[in-house]
C-alpha positions in Angstrom: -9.5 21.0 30.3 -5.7 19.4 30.4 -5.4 16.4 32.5 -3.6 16.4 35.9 -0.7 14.2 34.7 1.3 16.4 32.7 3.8 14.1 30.7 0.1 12.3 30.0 -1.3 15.6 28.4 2.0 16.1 26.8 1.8 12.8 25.0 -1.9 13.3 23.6 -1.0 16.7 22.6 1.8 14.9 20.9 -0.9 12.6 19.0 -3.1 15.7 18.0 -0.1 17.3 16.8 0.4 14.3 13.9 -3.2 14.4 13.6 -2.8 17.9 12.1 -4.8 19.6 14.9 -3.7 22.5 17.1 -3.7 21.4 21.1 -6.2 24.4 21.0 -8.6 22.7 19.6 -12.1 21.8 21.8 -10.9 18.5 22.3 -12.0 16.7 25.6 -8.2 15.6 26.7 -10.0 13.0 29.5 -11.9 11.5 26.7 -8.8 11.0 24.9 -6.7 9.4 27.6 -9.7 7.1 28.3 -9.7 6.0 24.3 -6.1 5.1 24.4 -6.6 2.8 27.6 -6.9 -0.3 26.8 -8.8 -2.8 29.2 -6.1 -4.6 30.8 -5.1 -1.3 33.0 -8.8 -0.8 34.2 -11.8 -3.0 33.9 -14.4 0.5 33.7 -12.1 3.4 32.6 -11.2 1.9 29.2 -11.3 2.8 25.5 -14.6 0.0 25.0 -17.8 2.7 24.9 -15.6 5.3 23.0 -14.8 2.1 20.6 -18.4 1.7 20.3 -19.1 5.1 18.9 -16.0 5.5 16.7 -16.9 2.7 15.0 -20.1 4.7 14.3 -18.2 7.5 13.6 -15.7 5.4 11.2 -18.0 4.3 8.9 -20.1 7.5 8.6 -16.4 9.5 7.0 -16.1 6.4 5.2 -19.9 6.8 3.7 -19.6 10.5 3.2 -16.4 10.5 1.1 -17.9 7.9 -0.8 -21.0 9.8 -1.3 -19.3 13.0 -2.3 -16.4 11.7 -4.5 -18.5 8.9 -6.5 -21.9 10.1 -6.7 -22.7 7.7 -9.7 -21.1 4.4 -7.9 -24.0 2.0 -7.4 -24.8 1.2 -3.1 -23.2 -2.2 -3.8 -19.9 -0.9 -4.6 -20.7 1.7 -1.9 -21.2 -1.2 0.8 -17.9 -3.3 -0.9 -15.1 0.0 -0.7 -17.0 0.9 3.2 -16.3 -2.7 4.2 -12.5 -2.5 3.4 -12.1 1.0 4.5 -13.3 0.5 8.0 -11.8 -3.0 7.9 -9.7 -3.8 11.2 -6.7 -4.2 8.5 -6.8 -0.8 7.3 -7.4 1.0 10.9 -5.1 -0.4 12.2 -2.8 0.3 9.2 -3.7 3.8 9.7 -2.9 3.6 13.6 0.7 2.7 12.5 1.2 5.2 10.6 0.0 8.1 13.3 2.3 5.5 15.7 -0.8 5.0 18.1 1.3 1.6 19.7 3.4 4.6 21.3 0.2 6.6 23.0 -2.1 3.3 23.6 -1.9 1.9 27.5 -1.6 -1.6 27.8 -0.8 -3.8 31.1 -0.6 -7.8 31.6 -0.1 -10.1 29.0 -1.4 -8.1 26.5 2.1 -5.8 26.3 3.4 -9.2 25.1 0.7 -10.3 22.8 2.2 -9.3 19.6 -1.0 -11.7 17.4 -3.4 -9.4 19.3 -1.8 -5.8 18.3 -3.7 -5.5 14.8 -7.3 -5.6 16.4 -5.9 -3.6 19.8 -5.1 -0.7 17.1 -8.2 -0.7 15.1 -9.6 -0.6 18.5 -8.0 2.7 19.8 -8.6 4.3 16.7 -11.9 4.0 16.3 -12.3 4.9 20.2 -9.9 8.1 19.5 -12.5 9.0 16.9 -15.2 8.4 19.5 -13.6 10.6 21.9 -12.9 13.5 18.6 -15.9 13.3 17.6 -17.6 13.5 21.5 -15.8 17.0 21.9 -17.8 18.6 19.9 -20.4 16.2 18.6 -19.5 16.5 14.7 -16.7 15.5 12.1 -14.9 18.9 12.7 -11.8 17.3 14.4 -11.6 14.5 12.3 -12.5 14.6 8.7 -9.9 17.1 7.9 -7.0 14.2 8.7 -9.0 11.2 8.1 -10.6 12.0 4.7 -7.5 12.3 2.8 -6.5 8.2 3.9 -9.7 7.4 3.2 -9.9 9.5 -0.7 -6.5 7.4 -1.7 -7.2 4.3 -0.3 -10.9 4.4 -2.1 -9.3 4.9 -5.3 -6.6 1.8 -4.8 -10.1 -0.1 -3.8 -11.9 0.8 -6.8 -9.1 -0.2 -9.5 -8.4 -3.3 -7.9 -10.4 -6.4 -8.5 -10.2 -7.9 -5.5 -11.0 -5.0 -3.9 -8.2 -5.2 -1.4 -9.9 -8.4 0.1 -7.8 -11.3 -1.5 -9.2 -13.6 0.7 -13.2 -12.8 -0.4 -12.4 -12.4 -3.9 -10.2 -16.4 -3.6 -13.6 -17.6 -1.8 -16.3 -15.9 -4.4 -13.7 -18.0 -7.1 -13.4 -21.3 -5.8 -17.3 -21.0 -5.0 -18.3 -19.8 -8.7 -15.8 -22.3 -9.8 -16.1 -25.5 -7.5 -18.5 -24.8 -5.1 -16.3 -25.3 -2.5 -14.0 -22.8 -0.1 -9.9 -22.8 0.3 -8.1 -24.0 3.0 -5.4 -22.3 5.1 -2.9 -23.6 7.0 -1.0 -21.4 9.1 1.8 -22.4 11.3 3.8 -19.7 13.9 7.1 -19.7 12.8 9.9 -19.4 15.4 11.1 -16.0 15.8 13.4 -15.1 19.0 13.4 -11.5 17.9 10.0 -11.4 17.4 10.1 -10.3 14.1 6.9 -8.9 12.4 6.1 -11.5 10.3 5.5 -14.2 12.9 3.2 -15.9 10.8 3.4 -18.5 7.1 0.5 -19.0 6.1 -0.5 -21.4 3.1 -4.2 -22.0 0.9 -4.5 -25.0 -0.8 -7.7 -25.9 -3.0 -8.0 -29.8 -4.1 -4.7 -30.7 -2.5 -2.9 -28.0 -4.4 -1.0 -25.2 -2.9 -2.3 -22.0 -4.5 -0.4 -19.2 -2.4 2.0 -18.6 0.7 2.4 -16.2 2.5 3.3 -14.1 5.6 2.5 -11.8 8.1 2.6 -10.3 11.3 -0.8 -11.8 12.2 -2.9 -15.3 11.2 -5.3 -12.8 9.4 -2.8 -10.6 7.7 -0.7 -14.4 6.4 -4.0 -15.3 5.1 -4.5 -12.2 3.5 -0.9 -12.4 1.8 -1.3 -15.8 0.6 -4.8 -14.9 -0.7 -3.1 -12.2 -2.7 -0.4 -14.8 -4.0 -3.3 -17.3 -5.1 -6.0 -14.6 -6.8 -3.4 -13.0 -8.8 -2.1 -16.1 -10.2 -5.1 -17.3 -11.0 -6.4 -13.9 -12.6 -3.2 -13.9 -14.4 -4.1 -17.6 -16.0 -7.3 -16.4 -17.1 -6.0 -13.3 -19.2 -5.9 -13.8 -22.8 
């Protein structure tokens, strides 16, 4: 059933469209609209329940691909690969690239909350998967888009050492090596334009800077400097 507001159903048909489904698919268009409304337009018609299935939802695709492309990879490095995959990082990396900032309904201060955006996006996408899957209660209309994401960025996981998660792989180091953790420092950096990478962020071990770096968020400037610091350290330990 199409939704009353026509240049709303037009929109979501829009989304499907990039999705690689037809607008004729069984897809519960309400549902949708509700999983791309965030909280600040209405306190109890919002994308929160759908968010709490989809995250379900998320990290049952992520099992299943795992299961049927690397049958002989021990539940460790099962558990390792799931916990990047369905990471807010790479959901909401994925939401970019479907552009779900265009579809997702925001009001207040949260339109202008550009630190929040990362876990708003990984938010509405697992709550669009929650509505997908809700229409016809399988994977049908979701693992024919979502699996191919999920195949390339499990093979990038599985050949890096780090696993994706510079920041984990720094702490199990300095833990192994020092017993100790790393310390960031993050500091907003002025940006009239509001460019994406709002944030420096540094992490220093024993009063040494091991890494900088930046990002749009304090999480993702972490991340980068993380990178910077566990690949020159990996480097210094090669032969």
């Amino acid at each position: 059933m199409s939704l009353a507001y026509p240049r709303r159903q037009r929109q979501l048909e829009s989304l499907v469209r990039k999705l690689g489904l037809r607008k004729e698919a069984p897809i519960q268009w309400q549902m949708l609209d509700l999983a791309l409304t965030h909280p600040t337009v209405s306190e109890s018609a919002n994308y929160e329940q759908l968010e709490f299935v989809g995250d379900a939802v998320v990290r049952l695709v992520a099992a299943v691909v795992l299961w049927e492309h690397y049958p002989d990879c021990p539940v460790g490095d099962f558990a390792a690969i799931r916990s990047v995959l369905v990471s807010d990082r790479i959901l909401a990396q994925l939401a970019r690239e479907y552009g779900l900032e265009l579809y997702l309904l925001v009001a207040g201060s949260a339109t202008a909350d550009k630190v929040g955006q990362e876990s708003r996006l990984a938010d509405a996408f697992e709550a669009v998967l929650g509505a997908l899957y809700l229409s016809t209660n399988n994977l049908d209309l979701i693992r024919p888009w979502l699996d191919p994401h999920f195949k390339k960025l499990a093979a990038e996981i599985r050949l890096d050492p780090a696993r994706l998660n510079y920041k984990a792989a720094l702490q199990e180091w300095t833990q192994a090596q020092f017993k100790v953790l790393p310390e960031y420092r993050v500091v907003e950096v002025s940006q009239p334009h509001r460019n994406q990478e709002r944030f420096v962020a540094e992490v220093w071990l024993h009063g040494k800077q091991l890494g900088q770096g930046k990002g749009r968020s304090i999480k993702a400037a972490e991340q980068a400097a993380a990178k910077v610091a566990f690949l020159a350290i990996t480097n210094q330990e090669q032969p």
